[in-house]
N, C-alpha and C positions, 0 to 999 in steps of 0.2 A: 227564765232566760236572762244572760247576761252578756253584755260586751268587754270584749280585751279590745284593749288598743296598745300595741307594743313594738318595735323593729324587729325585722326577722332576726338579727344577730345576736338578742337578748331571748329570747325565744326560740330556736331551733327545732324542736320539737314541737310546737304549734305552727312553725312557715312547712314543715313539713306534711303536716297531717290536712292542713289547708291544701296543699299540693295533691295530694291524694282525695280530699275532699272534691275537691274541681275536677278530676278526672273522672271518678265517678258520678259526678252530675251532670256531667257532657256524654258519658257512654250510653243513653238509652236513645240521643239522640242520634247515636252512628257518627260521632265525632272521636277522630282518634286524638289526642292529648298535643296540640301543636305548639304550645308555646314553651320557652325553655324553664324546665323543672329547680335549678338552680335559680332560688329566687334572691335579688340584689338584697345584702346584707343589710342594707340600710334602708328598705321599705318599710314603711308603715302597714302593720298590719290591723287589718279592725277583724276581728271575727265575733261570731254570735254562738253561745255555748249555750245545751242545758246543762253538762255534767263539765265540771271544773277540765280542760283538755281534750274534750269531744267538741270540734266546731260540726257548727250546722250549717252553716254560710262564712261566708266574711270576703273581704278583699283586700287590694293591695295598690296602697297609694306611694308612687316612684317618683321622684325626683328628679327632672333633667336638670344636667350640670356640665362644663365643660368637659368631664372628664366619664360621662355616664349616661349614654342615650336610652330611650325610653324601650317598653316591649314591642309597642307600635313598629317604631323603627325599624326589629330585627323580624319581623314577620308578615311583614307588606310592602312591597313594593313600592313609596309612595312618589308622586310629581313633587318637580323641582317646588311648586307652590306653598305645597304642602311643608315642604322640608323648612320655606322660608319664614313660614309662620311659627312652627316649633322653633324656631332658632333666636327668632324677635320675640316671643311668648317667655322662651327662657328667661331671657334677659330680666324679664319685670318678674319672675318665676311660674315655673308651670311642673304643675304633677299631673302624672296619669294614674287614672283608676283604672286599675289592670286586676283581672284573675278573680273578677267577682264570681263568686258561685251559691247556688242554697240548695243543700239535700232535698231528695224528691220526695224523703219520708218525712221531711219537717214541717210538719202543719200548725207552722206559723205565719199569723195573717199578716202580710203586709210585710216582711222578712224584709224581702230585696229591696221594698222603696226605705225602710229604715236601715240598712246598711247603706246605698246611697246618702241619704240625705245627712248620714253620719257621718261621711268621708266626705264630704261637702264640703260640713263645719269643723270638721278637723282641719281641715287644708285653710280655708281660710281664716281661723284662730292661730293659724301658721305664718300667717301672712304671705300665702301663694295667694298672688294674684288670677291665675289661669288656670282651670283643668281641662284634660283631652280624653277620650275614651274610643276603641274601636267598639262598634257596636254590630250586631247581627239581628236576622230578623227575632228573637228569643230577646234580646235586649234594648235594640232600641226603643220600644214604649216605654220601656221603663225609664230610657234617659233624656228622654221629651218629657216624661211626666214631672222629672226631678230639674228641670230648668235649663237642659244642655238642649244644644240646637245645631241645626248645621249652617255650614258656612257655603256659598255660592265657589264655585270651582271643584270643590270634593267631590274626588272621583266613586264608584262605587268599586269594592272589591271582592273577589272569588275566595272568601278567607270564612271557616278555613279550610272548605272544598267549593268547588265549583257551581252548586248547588245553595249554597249561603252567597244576598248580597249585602258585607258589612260598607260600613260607614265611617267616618271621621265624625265625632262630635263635641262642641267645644262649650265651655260654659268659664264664661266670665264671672270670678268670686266673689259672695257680698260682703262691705268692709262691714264691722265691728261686732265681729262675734268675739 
């Protein structure tokens, strides 16, 4: 197994199959594909291959910018609080880890926490200071285990049916990677 790390706009054909990748790894749970499938040109993609173009996981670390809010944003609801913090978080820089996913046939150990912890050190050998993640019950252990935490005010949400309670989780970045 190996890792890409590349922007979707230099890769089209891996932000795509990563797209379809995540969809199919959300169907067994009876999750319909809620987030939008046009992924931001300018996202950092990390995926996990064993065949050169076949991912088995990966994910997708976005940007906020004046000009480019995040996926969180367009697919929850969130409190004026919330909004205050991504906005003051930008400022010093913040990405979100969005659209993680890892095949159900891929038995590899520990997959998800090494794509995390990957995008971790990506972002902050970036020099982003902040990352945010929506999480659900499928994923937040896993983003407690990789150093993100929640913040006191965050609401819980019906995302991305009413039967899921996801979360805001925020993980402050270590300098000098």
């Amino acid at each position: 197994m190996h890792f890409v790390i590349t922007r979707a706009r230099e890769a089209p054909a891996l932000a795509r199959a990563m797209v379809e990748g995540q969809q199919a790894a959300m169907a067994p749970f009876g999750i319909p594909f809620v987030v939008n499938p046009d992924v931001d040109l300018e996202a950092r993609l990390v995926a996990a291959e064993v065949e050169p173009g076949v991912p088995v996981g990966g994910l997708r670390l976005e940007q906020r910018t004046a000009d480019h809010r995040l996926q969180l944003e367009g697919e929850v609801q969130l409190p004026e609080a919330s909004l205050r913090k991504l906005e003051a978080r930008a400022a010093e820089g913040l990405v979100e880890l969005c659209g993680m996913w890892v095949a159900r046939d891929a038995s590899l150990r520990r997959l998800p926490d090494r794509l995390v912890r990957l995008g971790i050190a990506l972002a902050a050998a970036q020099g982003t200071v902040h990352m945010v993640a929506l999480g659900g019950k499928h994923s937040l252990p896993l983003a407690l285990r990789c150093g993100f935490h929640f913040e006191d005010g965050e609401p819980v949400f019906p995302f991305p049916d009413p039967t899921y309670h996801s979360r805001i989780v925020w993980l402050r970045l270590p300098r000098g990677y």
